[in-house]
Every structure is written in C-alpha cells, then in structure tokens.
C-alpha positions as CSV (number, residue, x, y, z in Angstrom):
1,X,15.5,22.6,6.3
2,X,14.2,19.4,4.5
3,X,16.3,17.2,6.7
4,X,14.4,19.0,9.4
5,X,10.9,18.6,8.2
6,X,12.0,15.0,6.9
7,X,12.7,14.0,10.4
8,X,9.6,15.8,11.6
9,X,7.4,13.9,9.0
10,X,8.6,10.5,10.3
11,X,8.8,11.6,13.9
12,X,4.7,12.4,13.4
13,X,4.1,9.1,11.8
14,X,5.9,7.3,14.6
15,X,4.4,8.6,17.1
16,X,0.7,8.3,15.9
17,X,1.3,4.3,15.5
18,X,2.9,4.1,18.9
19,X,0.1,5.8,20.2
20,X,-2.7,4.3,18.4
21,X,-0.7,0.8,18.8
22,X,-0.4,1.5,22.8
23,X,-4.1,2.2,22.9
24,X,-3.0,5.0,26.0
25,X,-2.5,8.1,26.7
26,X,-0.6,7.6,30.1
27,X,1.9,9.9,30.5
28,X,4.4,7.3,30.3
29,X,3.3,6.7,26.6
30,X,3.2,9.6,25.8
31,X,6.7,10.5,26.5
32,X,8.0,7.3,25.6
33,X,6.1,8.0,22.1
34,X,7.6,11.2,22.3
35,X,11.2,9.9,22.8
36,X,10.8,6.7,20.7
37,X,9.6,9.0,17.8
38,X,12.3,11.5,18.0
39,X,15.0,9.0,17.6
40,X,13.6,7.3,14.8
41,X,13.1,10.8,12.9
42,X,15.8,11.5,13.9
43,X,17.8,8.5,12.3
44,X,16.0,7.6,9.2
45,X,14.3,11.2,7.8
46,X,16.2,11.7,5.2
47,X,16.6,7.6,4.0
48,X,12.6,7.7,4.5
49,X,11.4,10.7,3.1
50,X,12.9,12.1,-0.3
51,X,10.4,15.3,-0.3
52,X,8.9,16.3,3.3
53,X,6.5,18.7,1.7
54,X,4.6,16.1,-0.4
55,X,4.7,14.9,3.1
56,X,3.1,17.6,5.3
57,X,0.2,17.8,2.2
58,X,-3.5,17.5,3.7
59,X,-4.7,15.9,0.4
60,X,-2.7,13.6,0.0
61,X,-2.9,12.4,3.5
62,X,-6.9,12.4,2.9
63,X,-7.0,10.2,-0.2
64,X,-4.3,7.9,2.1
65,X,-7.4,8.0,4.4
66,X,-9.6,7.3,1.9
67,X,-7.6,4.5,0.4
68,X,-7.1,2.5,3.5
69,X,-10.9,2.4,4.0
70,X,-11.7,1.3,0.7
71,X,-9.2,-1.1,0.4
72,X,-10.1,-2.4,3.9
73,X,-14.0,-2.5,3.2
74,X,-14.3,-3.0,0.0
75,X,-11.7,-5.0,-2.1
76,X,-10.8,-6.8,0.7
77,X,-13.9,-8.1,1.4
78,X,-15.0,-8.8,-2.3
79,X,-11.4,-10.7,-2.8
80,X,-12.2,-12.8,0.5
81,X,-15.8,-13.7,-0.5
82,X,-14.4,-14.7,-3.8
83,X,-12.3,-17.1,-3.0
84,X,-14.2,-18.6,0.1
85,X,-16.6,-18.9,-2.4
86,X,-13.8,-20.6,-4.7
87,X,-12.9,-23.0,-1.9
88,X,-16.5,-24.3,-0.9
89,X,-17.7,-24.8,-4.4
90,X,-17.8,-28.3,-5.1
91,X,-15.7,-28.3,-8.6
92,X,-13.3,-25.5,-6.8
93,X,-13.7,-23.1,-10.0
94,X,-10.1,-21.8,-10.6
95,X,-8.1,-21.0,-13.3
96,X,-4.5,-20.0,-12.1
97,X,-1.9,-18.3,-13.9
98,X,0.6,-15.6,-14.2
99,X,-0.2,-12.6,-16.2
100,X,1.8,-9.2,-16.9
101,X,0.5,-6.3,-15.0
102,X,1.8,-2.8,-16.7
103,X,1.4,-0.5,-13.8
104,X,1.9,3.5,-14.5
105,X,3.4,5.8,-11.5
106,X,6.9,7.1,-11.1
107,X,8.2,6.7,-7.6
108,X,9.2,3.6,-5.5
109,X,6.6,4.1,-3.2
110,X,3.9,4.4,-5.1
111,X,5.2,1.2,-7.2
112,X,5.1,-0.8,-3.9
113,X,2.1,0.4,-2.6
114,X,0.2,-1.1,-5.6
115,X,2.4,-4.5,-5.2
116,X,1.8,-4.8,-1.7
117,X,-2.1,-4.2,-2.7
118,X,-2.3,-6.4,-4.9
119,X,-0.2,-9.4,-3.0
120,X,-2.5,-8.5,0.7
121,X,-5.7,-9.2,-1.8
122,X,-6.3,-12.8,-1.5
123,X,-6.4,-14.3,-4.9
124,X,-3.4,-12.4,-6.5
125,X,0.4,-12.0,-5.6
126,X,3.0,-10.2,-6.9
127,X,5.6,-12.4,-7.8
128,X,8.2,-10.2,-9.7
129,X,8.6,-6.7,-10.7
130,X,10.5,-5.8,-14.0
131,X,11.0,-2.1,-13.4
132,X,12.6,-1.2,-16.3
133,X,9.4,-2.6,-18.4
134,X,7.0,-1.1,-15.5
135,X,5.0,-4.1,-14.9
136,X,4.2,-6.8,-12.0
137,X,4.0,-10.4,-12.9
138,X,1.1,-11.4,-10.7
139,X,-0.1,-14.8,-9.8
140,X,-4.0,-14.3,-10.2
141,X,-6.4,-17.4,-8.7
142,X,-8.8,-17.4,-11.7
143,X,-6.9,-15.2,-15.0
144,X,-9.8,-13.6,-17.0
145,X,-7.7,-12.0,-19.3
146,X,-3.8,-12.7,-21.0
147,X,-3.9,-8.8,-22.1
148,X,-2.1,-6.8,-19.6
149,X,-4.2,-4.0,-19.5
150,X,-7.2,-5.7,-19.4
151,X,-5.5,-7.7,-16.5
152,X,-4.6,-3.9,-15.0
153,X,-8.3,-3.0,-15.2
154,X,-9.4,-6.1,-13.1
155,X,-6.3,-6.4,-10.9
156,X,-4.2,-3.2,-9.9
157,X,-6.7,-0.2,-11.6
158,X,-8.1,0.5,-8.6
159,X,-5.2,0.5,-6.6
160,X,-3.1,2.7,-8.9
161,X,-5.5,5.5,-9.0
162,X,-4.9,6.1,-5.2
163,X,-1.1,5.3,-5.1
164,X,-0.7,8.5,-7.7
165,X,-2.6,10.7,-6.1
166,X,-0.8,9.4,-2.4
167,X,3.1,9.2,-3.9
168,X,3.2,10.8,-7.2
C-alpha cells in the first residue's frame, strides 16, 4: 500500500508541473501528463517518497503554499534590493565571510530545503554541510555576526520554521 500511495504522491506532483509548465489543457496534454506522470510514479515512488501520508497532508501542503509565496515576495526581494543596493553604493559596503550555520530539523529534505533557501537568496550560499554537527557553512555578502545562532537568526530562521512544519 505505501508503494502505492508513494507512486500516486509523485504521479500528482508530476502531473501538476507538466500541466502548469505546458500552460494547456489540450487533450493531448492532458494525456501526455497523464502518461508521463504515471511512469515517473511509477519508477521513482518509493526512492522519492519515504512516507506517502506526510505526503497526501493538506497542512503541510498549505504551509508549502505559504512558504513559496513568502520566500518569493518577501526574502527574495529584500535579499535583491540589498545587494543592488550593495553594488551601486559608491564604497560597495561588504563584509564577506564564512560563518557556521546550526540548522535544527531531522530529515534530508527538510535539511536541503533550507540550503537550497539560503544558496537561491542572493547574498548567502551554502558552501558545505557537516551533517553530523548539523550546521551549513555559508558564504554571507556582509557577516553581522561570528555566533552561529545569531548568524541562524539573520540567515536560515526563517527558512527553518517552514521546512519543519513542510518535512518534519
């Protein structure tokens, strides 16, 4: 049954990015999405999915909702005015460095979300991960703090509050 409802869970994601990716609803898409979906359900639920009922969950799928949108209009858009900002200022205001990043959630998933947050913000990327200490080592455009959870609360806070309630 969970290889089942594994393959369904991918199968459903598939075929909503086809779809929304296709921008149609021919009937040609649609049964290509249909096809194209079952396959790939088909061949990877079980490698993809590890429990298909956190997958078929409405909240987390809402706070996943939630997330994109406020990662999209909000820290995206204060990390890109921050560093335009850094580029056109005359004396180019940066203070680069690495710092440690402790981050605090159990599964893979939720460990890369955060790390491929924090890299797709511009100003910060994720340069290693020691998983057996928990932590990123980040390179951060203007380090405020050496501290690492003082660099948490500016960098990956945020970012790790949705990835539990998503993954974990």
């Amino acid at each position: 049954m969970n290889r089942v409802l594994s393959s369904i869970a991918v199968a459903l994601l598939v075929f909503i990015a086809y779809i929304v990716f296709s921008g149609s609803l021919s009937t040609y898409d649609l049964l290509t999405a249909i096809i194209t979906s079952a396959v790939i359900g088909g061949l990877t639920g079980t490698f993809v999915v590890s429990n298909p009922y956190k997958a078929f969950n409405l909240f987390r799928m809402v706070y996943a909702i939630i997330y994109f949108f406020r990662y999209m209009l909000i820290n995206e858009v204060k990390a890109h005015a921050d560093v335009i900002k850094r580029i056109l200022h005359p004396k180019m205001p940066i203070n680069p460095g690495i710092v440690k990043v402790p981050y605090h959630v159990e599964s893979d998933y939720a460990m890369a979300l955060i790390a491929n947050s924090i890299t797709n913000t511009p100003g910060t990327v994720v340069v290693d991960v020691d998983k057996k200490d928990k932590c990123f080592f980040v390179h951060w455009i203007d380090v405020k703090t050496l501290e690492p959870e003082e660099a948490r609360m500016y960098i990956s806070k945020v970012f790790e509050h949705y990835s539990k309630k998503i993954f974990d």
